[in-house]
N, C-alpha and C positions, 0 to 999 in steps of 0.2 A: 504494500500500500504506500501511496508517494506522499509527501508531507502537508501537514495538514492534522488537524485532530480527528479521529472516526467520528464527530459532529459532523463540523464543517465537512469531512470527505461525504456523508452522506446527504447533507444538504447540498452538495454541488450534483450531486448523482441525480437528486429527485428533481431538480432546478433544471437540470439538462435533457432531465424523460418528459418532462410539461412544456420545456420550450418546443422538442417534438413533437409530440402529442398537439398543440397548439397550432405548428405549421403544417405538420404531413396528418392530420387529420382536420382538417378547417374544413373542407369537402364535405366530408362526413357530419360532421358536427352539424352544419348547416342543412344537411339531408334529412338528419335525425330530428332536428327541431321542426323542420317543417312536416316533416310527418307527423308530429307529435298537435302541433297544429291543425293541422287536416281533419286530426283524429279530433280533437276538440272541437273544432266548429263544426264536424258535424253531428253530433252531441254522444260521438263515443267517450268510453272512460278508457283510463291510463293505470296499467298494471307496472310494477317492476320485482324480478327475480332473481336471489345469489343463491348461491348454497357456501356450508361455512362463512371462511373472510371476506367470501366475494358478498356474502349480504349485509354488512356494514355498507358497502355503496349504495344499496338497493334501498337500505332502511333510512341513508342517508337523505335520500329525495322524499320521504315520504311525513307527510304529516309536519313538517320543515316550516319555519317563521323563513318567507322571502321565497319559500317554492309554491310550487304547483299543486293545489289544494286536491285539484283529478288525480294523483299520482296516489294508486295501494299499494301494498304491500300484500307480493301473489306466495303466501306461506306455505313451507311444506314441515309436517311436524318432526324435527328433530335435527333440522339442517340449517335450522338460521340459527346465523352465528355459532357460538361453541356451547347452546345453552343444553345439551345433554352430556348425559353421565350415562359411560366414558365419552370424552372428545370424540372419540377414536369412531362411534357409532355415527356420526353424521358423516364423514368420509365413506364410508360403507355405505349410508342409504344412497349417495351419490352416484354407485355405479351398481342399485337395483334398477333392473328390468321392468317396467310397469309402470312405475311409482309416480313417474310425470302424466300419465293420462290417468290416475286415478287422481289426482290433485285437480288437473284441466275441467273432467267431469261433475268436481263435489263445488265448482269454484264458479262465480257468478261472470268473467269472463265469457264475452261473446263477440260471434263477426262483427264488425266494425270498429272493434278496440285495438290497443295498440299494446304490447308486452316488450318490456328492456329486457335483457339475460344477461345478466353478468358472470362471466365464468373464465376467471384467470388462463386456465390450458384447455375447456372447451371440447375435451376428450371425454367426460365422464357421461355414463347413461341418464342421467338426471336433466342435466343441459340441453342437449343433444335431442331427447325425446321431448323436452319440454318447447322449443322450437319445430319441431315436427310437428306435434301433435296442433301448436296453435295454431300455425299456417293451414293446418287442415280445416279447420273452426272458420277460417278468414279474418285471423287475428294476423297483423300487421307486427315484425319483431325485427327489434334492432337488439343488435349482437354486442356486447360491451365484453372484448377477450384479448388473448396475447397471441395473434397470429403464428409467433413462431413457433407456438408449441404444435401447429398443424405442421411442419415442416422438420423437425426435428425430435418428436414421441411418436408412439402411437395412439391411434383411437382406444377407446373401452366399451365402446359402441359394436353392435352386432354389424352395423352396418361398413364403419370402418370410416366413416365421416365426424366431422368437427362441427362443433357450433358455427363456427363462422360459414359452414356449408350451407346454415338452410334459416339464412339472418334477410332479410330486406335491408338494411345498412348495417354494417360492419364497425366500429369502432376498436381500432387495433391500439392497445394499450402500450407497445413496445416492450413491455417489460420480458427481462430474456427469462430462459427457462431456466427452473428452480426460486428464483423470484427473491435473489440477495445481493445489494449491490457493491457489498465490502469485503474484502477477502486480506488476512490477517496472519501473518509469520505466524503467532503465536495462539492462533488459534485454528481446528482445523477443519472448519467445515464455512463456505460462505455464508455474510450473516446480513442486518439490514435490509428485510423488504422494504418496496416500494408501490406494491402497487393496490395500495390503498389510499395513497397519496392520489394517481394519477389516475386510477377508476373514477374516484368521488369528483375529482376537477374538470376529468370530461364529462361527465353525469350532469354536473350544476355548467358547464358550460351548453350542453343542452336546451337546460331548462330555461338558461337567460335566451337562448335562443327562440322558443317556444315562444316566450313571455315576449318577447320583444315581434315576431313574427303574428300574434295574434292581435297587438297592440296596432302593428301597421295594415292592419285588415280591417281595423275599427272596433276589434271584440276588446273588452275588457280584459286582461288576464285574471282567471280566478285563481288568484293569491294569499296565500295565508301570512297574517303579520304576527310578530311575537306576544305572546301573551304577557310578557316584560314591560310594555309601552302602553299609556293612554289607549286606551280606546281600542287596544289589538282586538282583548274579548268580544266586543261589538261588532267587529268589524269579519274578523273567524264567524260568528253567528251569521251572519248575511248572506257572506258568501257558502256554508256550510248550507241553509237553508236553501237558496239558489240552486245550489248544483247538487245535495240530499239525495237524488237519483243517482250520483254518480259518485260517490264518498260512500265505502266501506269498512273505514276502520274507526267509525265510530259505536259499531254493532257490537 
């Protein structure tokens, strides 16, 4: 590792994955907001999907003071975040067979909505079929993953395809495979993820895209403000009753 404190050497790492993320995905970004637009004005609702660390980004945009009030949270039990005991079991339900259309089926998801996936390598049966199965719905899915893991693992899929095979836009996170960006004389296995840094920046780079893309159409964005400020309460209430048809985590 060259000089520099493992701070600063990882802040320079994450600094240089977002200025990427920022230019070789600007396309996309743009893509993905305006779908996500399209999907709002014409009175669908907005799902988003991780399993494990990759649902910290998902839970990220959801319910959020400054996002997108349409954005749920599309849960599968024992994979968000690390809230089972062992850890170890939410990695395991990620590459059952089934599990994603038995969720699709019990979940108020329907044609005309729009699904995020967020899934670091994109290989596990969980992702994979949960893009499958929505596309077959006529649900609309943007892919938030690390391209190169199509390129350098394999699938865990029966099929032998990746997330990003069966995405309507793509969000390629850059981040490399194994997912550490410091590596250490003295220690010996690479350490320092990143990409939960650069999942959640393209996510809310998104959503300001959405918000700004429906504002120049003339729609209001329905936006949740913090419940910290004057008048947030009030103002969540409105918009929550407004769009009521289309908000599910308040059940």
């Amino acid at each position: 590792m060259s000089d520099g404190t493992p701070a600063d050497l990882f802040f320079d790492a994450a600094i240089g994955l977002l200025q990427r993320a920022r230019d070789e995905e600007a396309a996309a970004i743009t893509a993905a907001g305006t779908l996500l637009a399209d999907t709002v004005a014409a009175g669908g609702r907005l799902f988003a999907f991780g399993a494990g660390h990759s649902s910290l980004a998902a839970q990220d945009v959801v319910y959020r003071a400054g996002g997108l009030a349409l954005m749920n949270l599309l849960a599968v039990p024992g994979v968000v975040g690390v809230d089972v005991t062992p850890a170890t079991l939410g990695s395991a339900l990620e590459r059952v067979d089934g599990l994603a259309s038995a969720v699709l089926d019990t979940s108020p998801i329907r044609a005309g909505d729009a699904l995020v996936i967020i899934s670091l390598s994109g290989r596990n049966a969980l992702p994979v079929e949960m893009a499958l199965g929505a596309r077959d719905r006529g649900v609309k899915v943007i892919g938030v993953t690390s391209v190169a893991y199509a390129t350098e693992t394999t699938s865990r899929h029966a099929s032998g395809t990746f997330l990003k095979d069966h995405c309507d836009i793509v969000l390629d996170s850059k981040i490399a495979v194994g997912d550490a960006e410091l590596t250490l004389d003295t220690i010996p296995a690479p350490f320092a993820p990143a990409s939960t840094v650069v999942t959640t920046a393209l996510l809310q780079a998104v959503m300001a895209t959405t918000a700004a893309e429906l504002a120049d159409r003339g729609i209001e964005p329905p936006l949740l403000r913090s419940g910290n400020v004057d008048g947030g309460h009030e103002w969540n209430g409105r918009v929550m009753t407004e769009y009521g048809d289309r908000i599910f985590y308040r059940h």
